[in-house]
C-alpha positions in Angstrom: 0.0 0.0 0.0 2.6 2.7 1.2 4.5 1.4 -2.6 1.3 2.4 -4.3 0.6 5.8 -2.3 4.1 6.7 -2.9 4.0 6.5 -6.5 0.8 7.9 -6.6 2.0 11.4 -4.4 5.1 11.6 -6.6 3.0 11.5 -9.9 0.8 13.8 -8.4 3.1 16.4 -6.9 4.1 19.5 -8.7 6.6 21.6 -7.9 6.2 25.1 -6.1 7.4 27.2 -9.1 8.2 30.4 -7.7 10.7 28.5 -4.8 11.6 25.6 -7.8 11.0 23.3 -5.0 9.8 19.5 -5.9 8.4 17.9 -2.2 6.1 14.8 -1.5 3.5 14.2 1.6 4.1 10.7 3.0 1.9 9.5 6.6 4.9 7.9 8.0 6.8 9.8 11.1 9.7 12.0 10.3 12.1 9.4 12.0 10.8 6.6 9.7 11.4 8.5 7.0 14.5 10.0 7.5 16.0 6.6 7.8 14.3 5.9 4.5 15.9 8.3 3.3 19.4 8.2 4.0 19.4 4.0 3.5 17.8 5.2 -0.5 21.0 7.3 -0.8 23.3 4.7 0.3 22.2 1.9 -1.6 22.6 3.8 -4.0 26.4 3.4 -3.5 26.2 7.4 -2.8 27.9 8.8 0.2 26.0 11.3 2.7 28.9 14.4 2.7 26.6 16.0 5.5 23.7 15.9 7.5 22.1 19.4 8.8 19.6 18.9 11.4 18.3 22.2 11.3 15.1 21.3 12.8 17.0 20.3 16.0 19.4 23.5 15.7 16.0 25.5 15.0 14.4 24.1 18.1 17.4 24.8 20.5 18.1 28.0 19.4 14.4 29.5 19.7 14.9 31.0 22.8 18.2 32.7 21.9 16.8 34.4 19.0 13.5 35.6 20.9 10.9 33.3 19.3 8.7 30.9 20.7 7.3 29.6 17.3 8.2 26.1 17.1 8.2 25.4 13.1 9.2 21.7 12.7 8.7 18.9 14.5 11.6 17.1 12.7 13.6 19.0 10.1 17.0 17.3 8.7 18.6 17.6 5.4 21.2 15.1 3.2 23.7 16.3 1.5 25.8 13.9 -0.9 27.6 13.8 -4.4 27.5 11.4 -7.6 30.9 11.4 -8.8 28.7 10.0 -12.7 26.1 12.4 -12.3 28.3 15.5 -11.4 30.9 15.1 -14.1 28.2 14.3 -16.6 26.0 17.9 -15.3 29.3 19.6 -14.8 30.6 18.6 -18.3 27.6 19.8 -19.9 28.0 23.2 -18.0 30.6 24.1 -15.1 28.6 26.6 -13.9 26.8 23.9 -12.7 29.3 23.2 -9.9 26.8 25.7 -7.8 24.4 22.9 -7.1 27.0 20.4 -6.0 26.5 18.9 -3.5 22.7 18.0 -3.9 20.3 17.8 -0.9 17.2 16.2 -0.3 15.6 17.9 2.7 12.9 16.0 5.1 10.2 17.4 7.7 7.1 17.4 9.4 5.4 20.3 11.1 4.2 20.4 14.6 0.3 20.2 14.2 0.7 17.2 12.1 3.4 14.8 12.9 2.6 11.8 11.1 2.7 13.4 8.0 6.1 14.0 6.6 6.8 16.3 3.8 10.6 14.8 1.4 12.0 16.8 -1.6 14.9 19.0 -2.9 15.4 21.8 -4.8 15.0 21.7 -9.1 17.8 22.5 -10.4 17.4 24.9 -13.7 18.4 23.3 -17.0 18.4 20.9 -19.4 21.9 20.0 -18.4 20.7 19.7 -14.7 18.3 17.4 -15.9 20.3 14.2 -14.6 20.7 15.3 -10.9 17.4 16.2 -10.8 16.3 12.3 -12.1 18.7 11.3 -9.5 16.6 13.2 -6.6 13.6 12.0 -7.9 14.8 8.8 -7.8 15.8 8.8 -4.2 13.0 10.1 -3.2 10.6 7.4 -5.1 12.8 4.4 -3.5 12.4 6.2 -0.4 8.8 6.5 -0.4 8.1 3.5 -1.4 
């Protein structure tokens, strides 16, 4: 079922076009998802560069900064490289080398927790084309 409504959110979802944002809804916990995540890019034979948990960083500095506004319940993103990909987008364009590394960003907002919200950023192009199939790919083995 999960297979199914997975493939069914990702051929439904369109990206937000004035933040060129691609994202998914899934009902599974942020947790359960992160670790979907991050076990799509590895077997992908990918390696995670870094992992930002800028939900938890968000959440422990609220104070600090004078807010009380909690905006994520979870909040972590993945950033990694693919040596083909890059050199293939990057031989295409250099320019392109202002994308690298890619990152696929996961959260779910306070009032609904169970609900958890995956995607990255579309990259402009047709020679960004392939890194963009890549995300898209992580994310559907992900979500599935």
């Amino acid at each position: 079922m999960r297979s199914l409504l997975a493939t069914t959110i990702l051929l439904m979802a369109s990206p937000l076009a004035a933040q060129n944002i691609m994202s998914v809804s899934v009902p599974e916990t942020v947790d359960d998802m992160e670790f979907a995540v991050e076990s799509a890019i590895l077997d992908m034979g990918l390696t995670i560069d870094f992992v930002s948990y800028t939900g938890d960083m968000l959440s422990r500095t609220m104070a600090d900064v004078g807010s009380d506004v909690e905006i994520f319940s979870g909040a972590t993103l993945y950033n990694f490289c693919s040596a083909r990909i890059s050199r293939q987008v990057l031989e295409a364009d250099p320019t392109n080398v202002a994308y690298c590394p890619y990152t696929i960003f996961v959260y779910s907002l306070p009032d609904n927790p169970d609900e958890t919200i995956i995607g990255h950023q579309i990259y402009p192009g047709d020679s960004m084309a392939p890194a963009n199939a890549l995300l898209d790919e992580i994310i559907a083995s992900a979500t599935q």
